[in-house]
Steps between C-alpha positions, in 0.01 A plus 500: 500500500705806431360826324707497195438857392583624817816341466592565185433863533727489815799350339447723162538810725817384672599416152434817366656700832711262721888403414699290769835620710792573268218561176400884340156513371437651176142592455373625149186529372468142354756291685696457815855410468755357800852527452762437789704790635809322391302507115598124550086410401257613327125453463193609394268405813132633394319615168171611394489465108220502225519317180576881325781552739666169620707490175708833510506458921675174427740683277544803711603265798710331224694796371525633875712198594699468201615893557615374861662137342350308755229193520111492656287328599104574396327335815149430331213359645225332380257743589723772353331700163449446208451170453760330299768689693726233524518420123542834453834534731606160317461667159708774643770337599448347829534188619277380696542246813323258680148617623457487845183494702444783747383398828346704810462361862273688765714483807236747704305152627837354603525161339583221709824383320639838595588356838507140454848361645710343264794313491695712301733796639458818298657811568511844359817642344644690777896547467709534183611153538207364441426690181756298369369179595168640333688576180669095469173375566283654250762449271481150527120485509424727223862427280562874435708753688364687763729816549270786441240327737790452753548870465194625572457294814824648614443832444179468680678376768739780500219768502291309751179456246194321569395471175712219345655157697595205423433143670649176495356162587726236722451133426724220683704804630558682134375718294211384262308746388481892442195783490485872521213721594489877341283764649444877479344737790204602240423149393228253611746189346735328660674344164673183505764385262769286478399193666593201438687128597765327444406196305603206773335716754114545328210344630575548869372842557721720443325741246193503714728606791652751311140612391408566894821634604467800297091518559585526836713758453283694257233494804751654728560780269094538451450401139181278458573406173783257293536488143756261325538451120453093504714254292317214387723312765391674785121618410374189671628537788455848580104400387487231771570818722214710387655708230298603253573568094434855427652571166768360281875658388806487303813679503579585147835595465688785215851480459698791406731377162 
């Protein structure tokens, strides 16, 4: 049984502090915004909000957006404050997508599946080539282009980072499934997103193999911890595997015009 206060005041501090490779932080007093170095996306990662304040904060991150002409997201959680938050963004503007559950696994008592063999082949995205390959794949899988993904595992590649990479998942000697794992030197969390399977290749594996590929590699690196934000698609499987639901979010999404 996991401590969920502990870990929910873990991931609210790397929330409030943390941004990944290729992200500036902006901390203010009330929020934490995200925006690529290329200014190519935009979010507003953390909040602390009372029911006097949440309205004008809403509209400040509103009006600071519109000056730039781009979109945001509001990542929200469901333990985020005050309650009601979400209608509130909706009444703003926002709209909001699917909720997703947040899971945690405790890697520190290495879990069996970790190292159980497997059929499947999966490698990590190693050569430029392959980022390609990645790109097709989760294009297929997830019907939506995957360019600016593409680009940030290249330009990882190019600089030689260790905190974003990509995997892909071999089935009868192809492609058939893709994953990425995202860490940061000050973080506990290995985060996983991305994964998924091509529909004639599910229920053989594959996720689950994608799962341990990048546990194992978020061992190597000495983080104890993995967080994912769950579909309901993949939240049973990743429970079979120990992961536990900590909190709940949605990516609510401004456009600019």
């Amino acid at each position: 049984m996991i401590d969920r206060t502990h870990f929910l005041t873990l991931l609210d501090r790397e929330r409030r502090e943390l941004g990944r490779d290729g992200e500036m932080v902006e901390t203010l007093d009330y929020v934490t915004r995200l925006r690529e170095t290329d200014g190519a996306w935009h979010t507003v990662a953390w909040s602390l909000l009372d029911e006097s304040s949440a309205d004008a904060a809403i509209a400040d991150q509103i009006e600071h957006h519109r000056r730039l002409g781009v979109n945001f997201e509001w990542k929200l959680y469901g333990h985020d404050h005050p309650p009601g938050l979400l209608t509130r963004l909706e009444r703003h503007g926002f709209a909001i997508g699917p909720r997703e559950a947040v899971l945690v696994c405790d890697l520190t008592d290495r879990p069996q599946w970790i190292d159980s063999t497997d059929r499947h082949t999966v490698i990590r995205v190693e050569r430029l080539e392959q980022v390609e390959v990645f790109r097709t794949v989760a294009g297929e899988i997830f019907e939506k282009d995957y360019h600016v993904t593409a680009r940030h595992l290249a330009a990882a590649l190019q600089s030689a980072s260790k905190q974003h990479h990509g995997y892909l998942a071999y089935a009868d000697g192809q492609p058939a499934g893709v994953g990425r794992l995202h860490t940061h030197p000050l973080s506990r969390f290995g985060g996983l997103y991305g994964g998924g399977v091509g529909r004639a290749f599910r229920g053989r594996g594959l996720y689950r193999a994608l799962v341990a590929a990048r546990a194992r590699d978020a061992l190597a690196d000495g983080i104890p911890y993995l967080i994912v934000d769950a579909l309901p698609t993949s939240r049973p499987i990743l429970e079979r595997l120990g992961f536990t639901w900590l909190t709940d979010t949605w990516p609510c999404e401004w456009r600019a015009g």
